[in-house]
C-alpha positions in Angstrom: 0.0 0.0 0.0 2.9 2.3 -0.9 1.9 5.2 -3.5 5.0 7.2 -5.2 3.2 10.1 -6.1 5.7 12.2 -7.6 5.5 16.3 -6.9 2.1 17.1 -4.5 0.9 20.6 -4.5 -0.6 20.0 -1.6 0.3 17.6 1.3 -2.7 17.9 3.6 -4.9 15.1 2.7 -1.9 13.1 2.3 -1.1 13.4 6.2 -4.7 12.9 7.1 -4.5 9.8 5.2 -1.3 8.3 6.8 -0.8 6.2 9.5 3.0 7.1 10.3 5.0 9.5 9.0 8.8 8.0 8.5 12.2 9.5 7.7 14.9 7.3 8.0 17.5 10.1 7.4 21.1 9.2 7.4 22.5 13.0 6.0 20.3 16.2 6.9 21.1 19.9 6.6 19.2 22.4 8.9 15.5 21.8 10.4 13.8 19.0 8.8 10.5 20.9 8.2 8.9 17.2 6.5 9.3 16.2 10.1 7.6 18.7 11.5 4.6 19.0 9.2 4.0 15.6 9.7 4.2 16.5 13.8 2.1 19.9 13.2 -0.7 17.3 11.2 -1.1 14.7 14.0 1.1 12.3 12.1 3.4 10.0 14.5 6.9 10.3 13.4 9.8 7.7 13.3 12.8 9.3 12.7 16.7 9.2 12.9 18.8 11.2 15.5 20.1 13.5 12.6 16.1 14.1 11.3 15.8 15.2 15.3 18.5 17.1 15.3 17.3 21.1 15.8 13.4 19.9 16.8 14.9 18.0 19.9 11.4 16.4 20.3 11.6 13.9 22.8 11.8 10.5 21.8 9.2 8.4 23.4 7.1 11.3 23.9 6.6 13.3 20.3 8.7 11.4 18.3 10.0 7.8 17.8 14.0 7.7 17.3 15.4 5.0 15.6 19.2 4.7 13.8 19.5 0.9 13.8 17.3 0.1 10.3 16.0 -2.8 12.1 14.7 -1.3 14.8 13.6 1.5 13.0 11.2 -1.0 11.0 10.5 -2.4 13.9 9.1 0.5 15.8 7.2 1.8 12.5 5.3 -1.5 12.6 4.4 -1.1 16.4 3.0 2.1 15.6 1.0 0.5 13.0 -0.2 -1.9 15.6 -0.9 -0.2 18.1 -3.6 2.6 17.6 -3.6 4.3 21.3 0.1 4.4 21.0 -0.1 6.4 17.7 -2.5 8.9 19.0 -0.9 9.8 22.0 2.8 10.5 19.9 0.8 12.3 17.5 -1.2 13.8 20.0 2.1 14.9 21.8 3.7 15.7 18.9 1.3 18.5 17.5 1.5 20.2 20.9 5.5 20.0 20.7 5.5 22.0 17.3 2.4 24.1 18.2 4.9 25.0 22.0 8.2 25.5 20.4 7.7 26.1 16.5 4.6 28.8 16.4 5.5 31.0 13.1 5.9 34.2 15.0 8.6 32.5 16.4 10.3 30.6 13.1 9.1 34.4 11.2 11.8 36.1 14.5 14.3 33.7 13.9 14.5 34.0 10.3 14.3 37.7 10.8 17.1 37.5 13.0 19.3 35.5 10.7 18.2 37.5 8.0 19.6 40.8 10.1 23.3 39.0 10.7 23.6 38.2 7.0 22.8 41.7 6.2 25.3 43.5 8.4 28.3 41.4 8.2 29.3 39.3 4.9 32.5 36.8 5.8 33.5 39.6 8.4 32.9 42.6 6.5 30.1 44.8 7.1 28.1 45.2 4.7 26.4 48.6 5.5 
């Protein structure tokens, strides 16, 4: 029941659809924002340590964290299983983003970063 769907304008009804949301990431570069979509749309993640890396959820809790691909698959089935387990990481999960990932706080980061890049270049000020 896998579907390869190619480019998706829109994801929503794609996470209301799913039953677990996985990223078995072994290279990652900032924020994964997949993973927190799926967290923000009450979709239980199972994730590596590097897709965790910068959201910090708590594995267990808001996220599942698996590096060993065995028991990676292992835990994606168990979620599958086990409906109450799924709603309470999903449940947990959406709070986590909704706590620590509202967009006026992801709008002042970026703002802030934005701000560094703008006065200072590789050391030299750019003003």
């Amino acid at each position: 029941n896998v579907v390869v769907t190619g480019f998706v304008k829109d994801l929503r009804d794609y996470y209301n659809k799913a039953s677990v949301f996985v990223a078995p990431m072994t290279f990652v570069v900032g924020i994964q924002n997949k993973v927190l979509e799926a967290m923000a749309m009450e979709v239980p993640v199972v994730s590596t340590t590097l897709a965790n890396e910068g959201i910090d959820a708590r594995p267990g809790e808001e996220i599942f964290v698996e590096d060993e691909p065995s028991a990676f698959a292992d835990r994606v089935v168990e979620l599958l299983k086990n409906k109450d387990l799924r709603k309470k990481i999903s449940t947990n999960a959406k709070e986590f983003v909704e706590r620590n990932f509202p967009w006026e706080k992801v709008v002042d980061r970026m703002d802030e970063v934005h701000l560094k890049i703008s006065k200072t270049q590789n050391g030299i000020s750019c003003q």
